[in-house]
Biopython code that builds the backbone (N, CA, C, O; Angstrom):
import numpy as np
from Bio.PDB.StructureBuilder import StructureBuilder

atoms = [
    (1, "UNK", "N", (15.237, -3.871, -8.353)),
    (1, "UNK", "CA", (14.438, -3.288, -7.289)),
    (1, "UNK", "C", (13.032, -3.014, -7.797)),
    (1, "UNK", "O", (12.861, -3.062, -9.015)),
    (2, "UNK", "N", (12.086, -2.753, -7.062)),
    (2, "UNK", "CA", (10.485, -2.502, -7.275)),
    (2, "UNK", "C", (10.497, -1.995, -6.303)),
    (2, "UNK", "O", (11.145, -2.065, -5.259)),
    (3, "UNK", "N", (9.149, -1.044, -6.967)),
    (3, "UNK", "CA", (8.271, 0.295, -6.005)),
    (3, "UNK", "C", (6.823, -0.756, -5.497)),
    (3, "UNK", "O", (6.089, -1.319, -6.310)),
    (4, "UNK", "N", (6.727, -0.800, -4.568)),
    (4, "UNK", "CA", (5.373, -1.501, -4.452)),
    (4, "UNK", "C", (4.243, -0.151, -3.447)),
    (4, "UNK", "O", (4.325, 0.400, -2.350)),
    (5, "UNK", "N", (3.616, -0.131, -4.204)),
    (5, "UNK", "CA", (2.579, 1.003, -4.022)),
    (5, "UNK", "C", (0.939, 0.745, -3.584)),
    (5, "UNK", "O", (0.057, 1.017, -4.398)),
    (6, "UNK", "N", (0.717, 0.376, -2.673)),
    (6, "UNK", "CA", (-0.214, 0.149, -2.095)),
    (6, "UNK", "C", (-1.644, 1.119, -1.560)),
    (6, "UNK", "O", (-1.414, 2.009, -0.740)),
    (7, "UNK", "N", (-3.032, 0.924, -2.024)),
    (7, "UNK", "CA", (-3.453, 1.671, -1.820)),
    (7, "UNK", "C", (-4.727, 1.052, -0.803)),
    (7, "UNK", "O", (-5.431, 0.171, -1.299)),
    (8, "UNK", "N", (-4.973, 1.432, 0.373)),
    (8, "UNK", "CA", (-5.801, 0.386, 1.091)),
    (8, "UNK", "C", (-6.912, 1.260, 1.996)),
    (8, "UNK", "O", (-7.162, 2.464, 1.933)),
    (9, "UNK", "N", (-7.324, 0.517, 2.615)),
    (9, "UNK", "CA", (-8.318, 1.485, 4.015)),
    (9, "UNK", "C", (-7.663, 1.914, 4.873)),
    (9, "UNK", "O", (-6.529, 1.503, 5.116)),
    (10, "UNK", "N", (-8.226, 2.793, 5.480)),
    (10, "UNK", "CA", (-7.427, 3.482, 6.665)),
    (10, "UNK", "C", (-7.031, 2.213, 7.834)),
    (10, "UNK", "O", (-6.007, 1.814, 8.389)),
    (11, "UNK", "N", (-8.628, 1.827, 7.834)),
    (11, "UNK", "CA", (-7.991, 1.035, 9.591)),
    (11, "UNK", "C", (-7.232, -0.265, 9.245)),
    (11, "UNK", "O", (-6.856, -1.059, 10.107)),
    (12, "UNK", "N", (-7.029, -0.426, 7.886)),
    (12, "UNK", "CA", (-5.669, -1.758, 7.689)),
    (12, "UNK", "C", (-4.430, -1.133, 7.867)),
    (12, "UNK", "O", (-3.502, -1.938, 7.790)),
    (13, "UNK", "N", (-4.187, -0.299, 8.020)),
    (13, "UNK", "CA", (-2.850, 0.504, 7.794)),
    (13, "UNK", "C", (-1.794, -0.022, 9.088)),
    (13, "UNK", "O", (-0.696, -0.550, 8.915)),
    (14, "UNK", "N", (-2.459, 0.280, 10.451)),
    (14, "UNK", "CA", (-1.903, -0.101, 11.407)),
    (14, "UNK", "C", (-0.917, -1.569, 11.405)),
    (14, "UNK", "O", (0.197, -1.984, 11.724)),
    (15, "UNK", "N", (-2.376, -2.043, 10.724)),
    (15, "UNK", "CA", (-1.766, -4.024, 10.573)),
    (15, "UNK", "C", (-0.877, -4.301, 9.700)),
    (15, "UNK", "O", (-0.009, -5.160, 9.851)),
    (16, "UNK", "N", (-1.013, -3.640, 8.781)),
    (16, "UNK", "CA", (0.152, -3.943, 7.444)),
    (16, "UNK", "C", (1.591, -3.950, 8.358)),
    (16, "UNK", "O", (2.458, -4.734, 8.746)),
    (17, "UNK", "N", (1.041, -1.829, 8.451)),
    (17, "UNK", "CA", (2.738, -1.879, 9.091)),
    (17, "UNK", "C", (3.636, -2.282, 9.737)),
    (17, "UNK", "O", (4.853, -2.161, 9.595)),
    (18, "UNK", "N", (2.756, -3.014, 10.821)),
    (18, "UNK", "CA", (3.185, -3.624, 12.001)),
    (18, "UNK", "C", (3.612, -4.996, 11.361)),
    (18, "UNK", "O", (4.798, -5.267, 11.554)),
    (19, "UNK", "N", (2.818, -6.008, 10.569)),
    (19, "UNK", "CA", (3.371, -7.259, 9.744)),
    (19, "UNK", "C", (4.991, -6.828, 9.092)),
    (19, "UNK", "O", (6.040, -7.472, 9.102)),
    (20, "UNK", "N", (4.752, -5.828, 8.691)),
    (20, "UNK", "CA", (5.831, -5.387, 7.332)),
    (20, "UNK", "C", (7.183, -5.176, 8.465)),
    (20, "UNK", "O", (8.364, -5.505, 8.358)),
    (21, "UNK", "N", (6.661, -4.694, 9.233)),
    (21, "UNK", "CA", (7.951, -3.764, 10.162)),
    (21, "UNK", "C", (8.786, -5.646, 10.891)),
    (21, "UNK", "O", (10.002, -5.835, 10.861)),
    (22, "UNK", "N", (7.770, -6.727, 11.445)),
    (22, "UNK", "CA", (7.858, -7.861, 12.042)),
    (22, "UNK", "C", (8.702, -8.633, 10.810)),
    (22, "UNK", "O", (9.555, -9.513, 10.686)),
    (23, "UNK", "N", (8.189, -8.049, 10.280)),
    (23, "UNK", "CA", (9.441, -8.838, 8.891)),
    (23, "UNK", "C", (10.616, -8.653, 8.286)),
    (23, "UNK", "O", (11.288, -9.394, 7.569)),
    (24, "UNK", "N", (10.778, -7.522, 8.690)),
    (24, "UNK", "CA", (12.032, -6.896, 8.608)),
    (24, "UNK", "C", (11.881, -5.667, 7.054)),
    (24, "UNK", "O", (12.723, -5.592, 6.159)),
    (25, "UNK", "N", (10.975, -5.094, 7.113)),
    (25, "UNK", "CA", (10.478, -4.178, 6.350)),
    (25, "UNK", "C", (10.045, -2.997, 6.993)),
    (25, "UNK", "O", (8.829, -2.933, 7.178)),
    (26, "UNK", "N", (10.932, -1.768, 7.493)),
    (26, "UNK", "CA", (10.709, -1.288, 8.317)),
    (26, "UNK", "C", (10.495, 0.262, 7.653)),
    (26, "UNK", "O", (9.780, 1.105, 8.193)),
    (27, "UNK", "N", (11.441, 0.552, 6.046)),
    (27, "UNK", "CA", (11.086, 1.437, 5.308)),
    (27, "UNK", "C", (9.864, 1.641, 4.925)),
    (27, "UNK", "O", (9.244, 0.665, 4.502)),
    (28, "UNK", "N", (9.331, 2.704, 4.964)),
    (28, "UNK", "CA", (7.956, 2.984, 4.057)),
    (28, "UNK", "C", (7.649, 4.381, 4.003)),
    (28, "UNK", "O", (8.234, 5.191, 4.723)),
    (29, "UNK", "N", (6.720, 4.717, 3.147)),
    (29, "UNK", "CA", (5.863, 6.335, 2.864)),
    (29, "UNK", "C", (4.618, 6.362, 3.349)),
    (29, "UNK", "O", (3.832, 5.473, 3.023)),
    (30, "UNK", "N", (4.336, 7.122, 3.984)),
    (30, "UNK", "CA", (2.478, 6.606, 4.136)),
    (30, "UNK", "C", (1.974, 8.075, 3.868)),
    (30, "UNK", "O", (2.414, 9.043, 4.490)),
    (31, "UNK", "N", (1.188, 8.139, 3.067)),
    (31, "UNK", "CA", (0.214, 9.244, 2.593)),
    (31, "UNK", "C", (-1.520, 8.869, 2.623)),
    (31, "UNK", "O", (-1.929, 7.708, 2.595)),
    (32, "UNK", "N", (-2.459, 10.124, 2.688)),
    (32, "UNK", "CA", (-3.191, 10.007, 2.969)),
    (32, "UNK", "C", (-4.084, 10.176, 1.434)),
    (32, "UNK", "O", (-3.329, 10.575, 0.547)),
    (33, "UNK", "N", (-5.151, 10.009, 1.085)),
    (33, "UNK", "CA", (-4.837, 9.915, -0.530)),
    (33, "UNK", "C", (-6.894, 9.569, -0.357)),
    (33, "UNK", "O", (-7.564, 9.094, 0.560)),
    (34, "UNK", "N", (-7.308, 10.177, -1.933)),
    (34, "UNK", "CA", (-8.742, 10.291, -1.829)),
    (34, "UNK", "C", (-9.178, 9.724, -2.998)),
    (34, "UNK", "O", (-8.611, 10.246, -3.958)),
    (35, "UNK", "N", (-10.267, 8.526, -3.430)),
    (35, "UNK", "CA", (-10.564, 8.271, -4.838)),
    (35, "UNK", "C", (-11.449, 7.039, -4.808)),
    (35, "UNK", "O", (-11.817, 6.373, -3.841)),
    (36, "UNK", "N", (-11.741, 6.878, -6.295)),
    (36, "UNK", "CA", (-12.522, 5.678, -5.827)),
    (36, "UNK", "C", (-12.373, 4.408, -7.052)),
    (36, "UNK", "O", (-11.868, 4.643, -8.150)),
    (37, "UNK", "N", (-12.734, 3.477, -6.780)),
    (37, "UNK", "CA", (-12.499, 2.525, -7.353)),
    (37, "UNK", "C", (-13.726, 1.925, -8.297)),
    (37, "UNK", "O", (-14.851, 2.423, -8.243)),
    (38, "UNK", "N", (-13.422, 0.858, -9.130)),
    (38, "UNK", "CA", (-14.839, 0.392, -9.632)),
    (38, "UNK", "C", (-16.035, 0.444, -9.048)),
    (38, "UNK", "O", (-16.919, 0.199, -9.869)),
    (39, "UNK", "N", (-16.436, 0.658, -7.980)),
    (39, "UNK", "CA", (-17.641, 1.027, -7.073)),
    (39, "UNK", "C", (-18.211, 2.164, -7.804)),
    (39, "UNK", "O", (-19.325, 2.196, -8.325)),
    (40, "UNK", "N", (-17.175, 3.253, -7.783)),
    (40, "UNK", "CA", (-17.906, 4.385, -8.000)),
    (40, "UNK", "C", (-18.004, 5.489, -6.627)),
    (40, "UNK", "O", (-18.628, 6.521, -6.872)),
    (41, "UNK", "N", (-17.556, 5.380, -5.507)),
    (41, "UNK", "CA", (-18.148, 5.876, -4.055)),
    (41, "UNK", "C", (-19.399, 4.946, -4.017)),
    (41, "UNK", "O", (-19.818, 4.098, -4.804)),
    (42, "UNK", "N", (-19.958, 5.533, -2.505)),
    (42, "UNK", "CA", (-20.661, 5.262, -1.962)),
    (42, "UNK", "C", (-21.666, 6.340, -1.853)),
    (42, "UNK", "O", (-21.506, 7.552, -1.993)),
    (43, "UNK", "N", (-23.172, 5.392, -1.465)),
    (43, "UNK", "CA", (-24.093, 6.292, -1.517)),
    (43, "UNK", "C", (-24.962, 5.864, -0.263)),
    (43, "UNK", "O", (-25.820, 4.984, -0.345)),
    (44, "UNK", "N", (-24.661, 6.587, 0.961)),
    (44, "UNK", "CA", (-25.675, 6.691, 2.298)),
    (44, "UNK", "C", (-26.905, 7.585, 2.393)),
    (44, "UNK", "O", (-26.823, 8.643, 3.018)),
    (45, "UNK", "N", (-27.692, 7.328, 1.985)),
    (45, "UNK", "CA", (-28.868, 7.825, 2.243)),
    (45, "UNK", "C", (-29.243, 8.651, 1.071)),
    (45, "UNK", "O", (-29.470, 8.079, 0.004)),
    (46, "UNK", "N", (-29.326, 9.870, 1.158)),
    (46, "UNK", "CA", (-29.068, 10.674, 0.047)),
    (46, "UNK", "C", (-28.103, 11.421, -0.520)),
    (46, "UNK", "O", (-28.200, 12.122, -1.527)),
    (47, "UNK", "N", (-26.647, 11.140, 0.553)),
    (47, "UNK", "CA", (-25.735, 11.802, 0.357)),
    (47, "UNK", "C", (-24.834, 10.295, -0.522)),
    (47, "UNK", "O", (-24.958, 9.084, -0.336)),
    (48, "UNK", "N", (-24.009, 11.038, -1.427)),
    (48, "UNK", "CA", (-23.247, 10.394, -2.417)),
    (48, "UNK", "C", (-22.228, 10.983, -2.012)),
    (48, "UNK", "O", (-21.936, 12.178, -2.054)),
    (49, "UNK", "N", (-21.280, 9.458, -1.318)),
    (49, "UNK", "CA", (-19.563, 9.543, -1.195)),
    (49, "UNK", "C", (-18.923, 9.844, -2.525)),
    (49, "UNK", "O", (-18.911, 8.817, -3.204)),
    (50, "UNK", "N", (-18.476, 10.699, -3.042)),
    (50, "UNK", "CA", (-17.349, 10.240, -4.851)),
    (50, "UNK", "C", (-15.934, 9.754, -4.399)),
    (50, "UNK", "O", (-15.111, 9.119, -5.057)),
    (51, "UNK", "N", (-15.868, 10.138, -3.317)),
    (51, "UNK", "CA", (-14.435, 9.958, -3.350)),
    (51, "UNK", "C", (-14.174, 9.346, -1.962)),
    (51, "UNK", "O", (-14.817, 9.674, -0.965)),
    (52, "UNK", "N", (-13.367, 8.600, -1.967)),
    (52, "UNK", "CA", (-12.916, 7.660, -0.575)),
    (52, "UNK", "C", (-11.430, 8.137, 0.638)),
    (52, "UNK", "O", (-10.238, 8.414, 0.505)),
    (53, "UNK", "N", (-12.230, 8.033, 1.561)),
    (53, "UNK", "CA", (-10.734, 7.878, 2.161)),
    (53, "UNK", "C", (-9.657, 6.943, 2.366)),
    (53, "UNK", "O", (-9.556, 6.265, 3.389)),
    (54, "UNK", "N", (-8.696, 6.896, 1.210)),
    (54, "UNK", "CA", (-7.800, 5.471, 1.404)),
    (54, "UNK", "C", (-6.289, 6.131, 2.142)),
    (54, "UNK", "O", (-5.934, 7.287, 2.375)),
    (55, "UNK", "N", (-5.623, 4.762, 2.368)),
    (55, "UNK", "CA", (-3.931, 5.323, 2.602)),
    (55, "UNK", "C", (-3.297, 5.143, 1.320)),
    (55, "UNK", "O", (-3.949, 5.061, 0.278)),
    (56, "UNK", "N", (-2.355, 5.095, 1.360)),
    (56, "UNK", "CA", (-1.248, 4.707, 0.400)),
    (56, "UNK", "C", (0.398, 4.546, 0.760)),
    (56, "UNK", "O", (1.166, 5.325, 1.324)),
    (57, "UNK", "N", (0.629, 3.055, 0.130)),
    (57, "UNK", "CA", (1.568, 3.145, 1.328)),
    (57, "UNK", "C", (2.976, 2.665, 0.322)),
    (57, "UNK", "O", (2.892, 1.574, -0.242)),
    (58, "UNK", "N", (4.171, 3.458, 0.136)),
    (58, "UNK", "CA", (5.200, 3.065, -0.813)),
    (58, "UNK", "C", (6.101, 2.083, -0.119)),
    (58, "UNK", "O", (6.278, 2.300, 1.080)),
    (59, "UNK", "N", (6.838, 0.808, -0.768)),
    (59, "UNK", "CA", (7.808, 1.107, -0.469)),
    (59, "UNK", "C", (8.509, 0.606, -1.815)),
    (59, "UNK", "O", (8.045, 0.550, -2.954)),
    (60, "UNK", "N", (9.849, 0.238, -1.299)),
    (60, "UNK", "CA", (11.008, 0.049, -2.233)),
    (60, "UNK", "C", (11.664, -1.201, -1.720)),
    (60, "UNK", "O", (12.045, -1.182, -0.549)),
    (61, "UNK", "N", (11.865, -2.396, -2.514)),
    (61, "UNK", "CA", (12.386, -3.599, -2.252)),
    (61, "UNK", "C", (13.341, -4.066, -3.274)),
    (61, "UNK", "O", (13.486, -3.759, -4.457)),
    (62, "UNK", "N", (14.067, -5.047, -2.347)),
    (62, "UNK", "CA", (15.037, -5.848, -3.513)),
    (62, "UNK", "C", (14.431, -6.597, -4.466)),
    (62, "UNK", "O", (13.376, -7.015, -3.989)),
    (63, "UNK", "N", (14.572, -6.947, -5.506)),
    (63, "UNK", "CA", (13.894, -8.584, -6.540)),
    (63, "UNK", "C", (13.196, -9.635, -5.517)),
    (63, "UNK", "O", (12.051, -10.080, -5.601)),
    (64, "UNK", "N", (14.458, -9.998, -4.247)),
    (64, "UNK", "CA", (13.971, -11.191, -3.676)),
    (64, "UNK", "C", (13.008, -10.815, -2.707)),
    (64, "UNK", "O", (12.214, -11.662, -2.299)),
    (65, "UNK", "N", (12.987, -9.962, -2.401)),
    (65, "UNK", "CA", (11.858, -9.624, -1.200)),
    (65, "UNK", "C", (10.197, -9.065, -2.191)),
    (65, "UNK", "O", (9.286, -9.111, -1.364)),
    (66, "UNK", "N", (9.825, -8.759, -3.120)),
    (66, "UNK", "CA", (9.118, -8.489, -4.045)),
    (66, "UNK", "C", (8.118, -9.282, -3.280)),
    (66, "UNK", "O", (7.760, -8.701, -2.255)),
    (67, "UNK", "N", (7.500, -10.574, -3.502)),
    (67, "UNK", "CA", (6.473, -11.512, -3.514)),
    (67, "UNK", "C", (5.994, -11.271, -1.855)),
    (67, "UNK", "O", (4.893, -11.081, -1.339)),
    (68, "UNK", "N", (7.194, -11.365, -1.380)),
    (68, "UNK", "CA", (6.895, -11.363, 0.632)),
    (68, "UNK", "C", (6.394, -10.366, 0.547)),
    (68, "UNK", "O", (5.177, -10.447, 0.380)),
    (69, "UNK", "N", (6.892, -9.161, 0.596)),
    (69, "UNK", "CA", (6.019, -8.190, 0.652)),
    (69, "UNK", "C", (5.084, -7.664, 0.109)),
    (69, "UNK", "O", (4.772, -6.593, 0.630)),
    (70, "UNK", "N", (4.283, -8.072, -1.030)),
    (70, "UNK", "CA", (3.105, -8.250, -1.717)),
    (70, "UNK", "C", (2.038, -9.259, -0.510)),
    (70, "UNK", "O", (0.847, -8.986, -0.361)),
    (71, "UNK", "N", (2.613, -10.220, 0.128)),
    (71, "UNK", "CA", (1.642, -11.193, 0.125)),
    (71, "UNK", "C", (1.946, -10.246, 1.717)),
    (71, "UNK", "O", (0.801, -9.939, 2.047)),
    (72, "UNK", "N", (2.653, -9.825, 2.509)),
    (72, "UNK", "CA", (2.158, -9.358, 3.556)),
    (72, "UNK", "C", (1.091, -8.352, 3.433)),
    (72, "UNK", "O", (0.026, -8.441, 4.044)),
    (73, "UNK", "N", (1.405, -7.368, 2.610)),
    (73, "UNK", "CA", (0.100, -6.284, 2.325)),
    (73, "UNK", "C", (-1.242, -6.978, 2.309)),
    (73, "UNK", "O", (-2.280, -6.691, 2.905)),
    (74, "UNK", "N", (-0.979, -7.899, 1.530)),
    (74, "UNK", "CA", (-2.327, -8.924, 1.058)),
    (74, "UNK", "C", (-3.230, -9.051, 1.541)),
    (74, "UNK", "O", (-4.382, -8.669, 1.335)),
    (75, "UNK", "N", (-2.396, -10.051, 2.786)),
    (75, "UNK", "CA", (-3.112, -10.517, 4.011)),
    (75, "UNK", "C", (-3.467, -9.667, 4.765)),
    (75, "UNK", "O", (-4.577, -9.731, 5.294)),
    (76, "UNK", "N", (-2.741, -8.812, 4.964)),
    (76, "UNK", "CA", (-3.163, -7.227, 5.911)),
    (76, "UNK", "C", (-3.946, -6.393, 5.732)),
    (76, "UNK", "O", (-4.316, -5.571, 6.570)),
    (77, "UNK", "N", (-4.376, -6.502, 4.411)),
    (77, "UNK", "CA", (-5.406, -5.827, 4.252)),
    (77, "UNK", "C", (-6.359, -5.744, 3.704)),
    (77, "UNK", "O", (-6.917, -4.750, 3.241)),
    (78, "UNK", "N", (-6.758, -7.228, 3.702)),
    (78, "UNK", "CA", (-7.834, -7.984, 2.884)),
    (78, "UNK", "C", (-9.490, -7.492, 4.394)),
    (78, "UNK", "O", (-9.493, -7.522, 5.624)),
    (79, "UNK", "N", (-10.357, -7.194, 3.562)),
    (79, "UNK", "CA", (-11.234, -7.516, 4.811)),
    (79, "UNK", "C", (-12.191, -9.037, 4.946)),
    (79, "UNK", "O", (-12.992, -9.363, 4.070)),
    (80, "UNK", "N", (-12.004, -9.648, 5.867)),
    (80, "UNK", "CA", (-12.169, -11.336, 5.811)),
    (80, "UNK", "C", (-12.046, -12.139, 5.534)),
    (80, "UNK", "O", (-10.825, -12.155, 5.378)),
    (81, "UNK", "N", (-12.326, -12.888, 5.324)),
    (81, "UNK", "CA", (-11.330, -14.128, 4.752)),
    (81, "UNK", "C", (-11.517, -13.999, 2.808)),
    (81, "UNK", "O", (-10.582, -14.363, 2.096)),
    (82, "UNK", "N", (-12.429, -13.613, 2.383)),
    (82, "UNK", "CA", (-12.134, -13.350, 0.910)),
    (82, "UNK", "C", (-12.428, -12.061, 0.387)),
    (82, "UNK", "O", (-12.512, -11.879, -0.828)),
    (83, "UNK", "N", (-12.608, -11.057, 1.314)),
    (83, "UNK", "CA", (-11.875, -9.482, 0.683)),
    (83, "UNK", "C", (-13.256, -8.942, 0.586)),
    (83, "UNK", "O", (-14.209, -9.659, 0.889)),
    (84, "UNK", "N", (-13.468, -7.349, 0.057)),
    (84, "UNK", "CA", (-14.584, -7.288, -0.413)),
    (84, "UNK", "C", (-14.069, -6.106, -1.281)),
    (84, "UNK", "O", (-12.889, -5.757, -1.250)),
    (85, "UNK", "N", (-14.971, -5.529, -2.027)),
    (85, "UNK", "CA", (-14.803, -4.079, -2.441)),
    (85, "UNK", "C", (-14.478, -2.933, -2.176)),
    (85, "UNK", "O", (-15.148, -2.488, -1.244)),
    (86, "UNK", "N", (-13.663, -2.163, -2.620)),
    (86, "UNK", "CA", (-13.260, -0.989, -1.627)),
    (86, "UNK", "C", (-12.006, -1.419, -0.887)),
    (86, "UNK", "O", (-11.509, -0.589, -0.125)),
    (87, "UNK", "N", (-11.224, -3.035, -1.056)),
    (87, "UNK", "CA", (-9.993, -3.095, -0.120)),
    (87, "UNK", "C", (-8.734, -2.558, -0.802)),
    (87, "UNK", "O", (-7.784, -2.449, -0.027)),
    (88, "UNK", "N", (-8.487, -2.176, -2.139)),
    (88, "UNK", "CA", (-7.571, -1.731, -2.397)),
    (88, "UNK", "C", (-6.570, -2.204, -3.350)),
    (88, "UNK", "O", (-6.341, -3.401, -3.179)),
    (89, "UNK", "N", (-5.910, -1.685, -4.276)),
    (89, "UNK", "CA", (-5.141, -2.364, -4.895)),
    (89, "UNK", "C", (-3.497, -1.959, -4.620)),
    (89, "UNK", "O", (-3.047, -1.019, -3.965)),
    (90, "UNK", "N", (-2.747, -3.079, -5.406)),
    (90, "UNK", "CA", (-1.324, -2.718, -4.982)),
    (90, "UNK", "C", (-0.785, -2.479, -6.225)),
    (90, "UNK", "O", (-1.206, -3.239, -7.097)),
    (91, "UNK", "N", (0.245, -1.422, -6.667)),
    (91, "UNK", "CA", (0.889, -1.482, -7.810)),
    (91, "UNK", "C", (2.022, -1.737, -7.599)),
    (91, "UNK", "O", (2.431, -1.436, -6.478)),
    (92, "UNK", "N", (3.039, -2.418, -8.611)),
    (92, "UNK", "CA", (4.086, -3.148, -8.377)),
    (92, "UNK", "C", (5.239, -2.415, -10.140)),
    (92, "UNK", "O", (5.038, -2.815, -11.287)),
    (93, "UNK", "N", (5.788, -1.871, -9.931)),
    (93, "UNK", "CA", (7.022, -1.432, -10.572)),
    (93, "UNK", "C", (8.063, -1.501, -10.610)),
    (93, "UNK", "O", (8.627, -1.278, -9.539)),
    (94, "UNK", "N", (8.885, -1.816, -11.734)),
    (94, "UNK", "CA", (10.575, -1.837, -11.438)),
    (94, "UNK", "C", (11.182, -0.441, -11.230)),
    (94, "UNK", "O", (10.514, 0.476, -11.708)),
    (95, "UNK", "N", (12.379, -0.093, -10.577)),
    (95, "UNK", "CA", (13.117, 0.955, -9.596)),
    (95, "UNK", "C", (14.165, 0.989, -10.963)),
    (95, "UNK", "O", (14.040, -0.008, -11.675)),
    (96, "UNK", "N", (14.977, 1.795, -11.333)),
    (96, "UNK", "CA", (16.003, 1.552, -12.097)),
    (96, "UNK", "C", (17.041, 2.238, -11.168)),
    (96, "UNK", "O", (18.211, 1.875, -11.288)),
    (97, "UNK", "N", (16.663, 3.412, -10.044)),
    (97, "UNK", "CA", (18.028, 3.814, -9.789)),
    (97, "UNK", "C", (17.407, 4.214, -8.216)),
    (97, "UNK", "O", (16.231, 4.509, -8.002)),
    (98, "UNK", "N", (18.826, 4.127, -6.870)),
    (98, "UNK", "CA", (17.807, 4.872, -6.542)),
    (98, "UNK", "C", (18.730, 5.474, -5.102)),
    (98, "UNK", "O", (19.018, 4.726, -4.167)),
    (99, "UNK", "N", (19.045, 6.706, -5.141)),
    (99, "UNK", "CA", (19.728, 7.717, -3.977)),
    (99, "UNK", "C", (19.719, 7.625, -2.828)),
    (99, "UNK", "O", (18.571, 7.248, -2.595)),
    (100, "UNK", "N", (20.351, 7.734, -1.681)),
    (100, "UNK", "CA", (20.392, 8.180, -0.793)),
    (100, "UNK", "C", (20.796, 9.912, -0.297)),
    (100, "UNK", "O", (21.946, 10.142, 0.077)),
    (101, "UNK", "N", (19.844, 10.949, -0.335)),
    (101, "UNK", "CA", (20.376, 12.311, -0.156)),
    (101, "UNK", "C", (21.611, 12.572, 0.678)),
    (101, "UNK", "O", (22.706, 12.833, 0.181)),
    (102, "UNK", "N", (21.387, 12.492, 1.889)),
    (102, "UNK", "CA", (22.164, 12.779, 2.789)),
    (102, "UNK", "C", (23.493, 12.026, 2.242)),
    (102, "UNK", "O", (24.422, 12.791, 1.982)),
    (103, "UNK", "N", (23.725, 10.646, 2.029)),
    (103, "UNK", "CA", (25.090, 10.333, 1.750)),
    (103, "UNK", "C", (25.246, 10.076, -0.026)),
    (103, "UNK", "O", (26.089, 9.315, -0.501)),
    (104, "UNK", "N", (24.466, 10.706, -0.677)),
    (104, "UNK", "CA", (24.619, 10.433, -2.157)),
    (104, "UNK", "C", (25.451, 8.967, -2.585)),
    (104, "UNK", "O", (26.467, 8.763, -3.249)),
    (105, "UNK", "N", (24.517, 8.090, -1.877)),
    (105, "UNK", "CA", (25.474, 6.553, -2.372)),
    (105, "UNK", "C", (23.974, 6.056, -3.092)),
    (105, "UNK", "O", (22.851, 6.396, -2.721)),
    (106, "UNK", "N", (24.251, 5.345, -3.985)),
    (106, "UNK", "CA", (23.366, 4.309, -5.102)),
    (106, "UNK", "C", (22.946, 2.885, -4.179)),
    (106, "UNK", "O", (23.715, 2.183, -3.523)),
    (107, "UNK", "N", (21.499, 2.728, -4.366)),
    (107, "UNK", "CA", (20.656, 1.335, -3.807)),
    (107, "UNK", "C", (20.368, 1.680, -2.306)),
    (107, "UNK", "O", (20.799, 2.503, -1.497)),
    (108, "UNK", "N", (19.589, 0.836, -2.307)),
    (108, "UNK", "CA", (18.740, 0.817, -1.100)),
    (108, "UNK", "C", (19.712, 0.550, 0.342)),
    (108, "UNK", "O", (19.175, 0.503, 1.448)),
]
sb = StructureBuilder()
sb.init_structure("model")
sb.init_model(0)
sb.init_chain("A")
sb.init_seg("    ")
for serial, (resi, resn, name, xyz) in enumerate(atoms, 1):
    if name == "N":
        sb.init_residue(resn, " ", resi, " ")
    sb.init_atom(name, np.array(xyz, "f"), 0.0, 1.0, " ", f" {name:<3s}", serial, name[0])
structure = sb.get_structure()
């Protein structure tokens, strides 16, 4: 299993989810989350952004679903056809174990 951890713009969020959910990826976390990337923030006028408003979006997949759902985020939340700065990165981790509370059974 893998954690795929996504960190993107606000107004891609809608699109991801909606791709992810059309695919049969309907689990997820969505948090609201502040920071900035190699940019540094942004600087409008005289006021200096430091910190960004991104989402962040978890989920949890099998081995075989790993790549699909990387490349849906991808596409979802790239801005234009070759991206720009500020779109976000995804982190990708292996799961070693992983609960259900309510019925304490093992895997997804």
């Amino acid at each position: 299993m893998y954690m795929i951890r996504s960190i993107i713009r606000p107004e891609k969020v809608n699109g991801v989810l909606a791709a992810l959910l059309e695919a049969g990826f309907p689990q997820i976390t969505k948090m609201d989350v502040f920071g900035r990337g190699k940019q540094k923030g942004i600087r409008v006028g005289s006021v200096e952004y430091d910190e960004l408003p991104k989402e962040m979006l978890m989920i949890t997949v099998n081995d075989d679903d790993k790549d699909e759902v990387i490349k849906i985020i991808m596409d979802n939340s790239r801005t234009g056809d070759k991206g720009t700065f500020g779109d976000g990165k995804i982190f990708v981790t292996e799961v070693e174990e992983v609960y259900t509370v309510s019925s304490g059974k093992q895997g997804l």
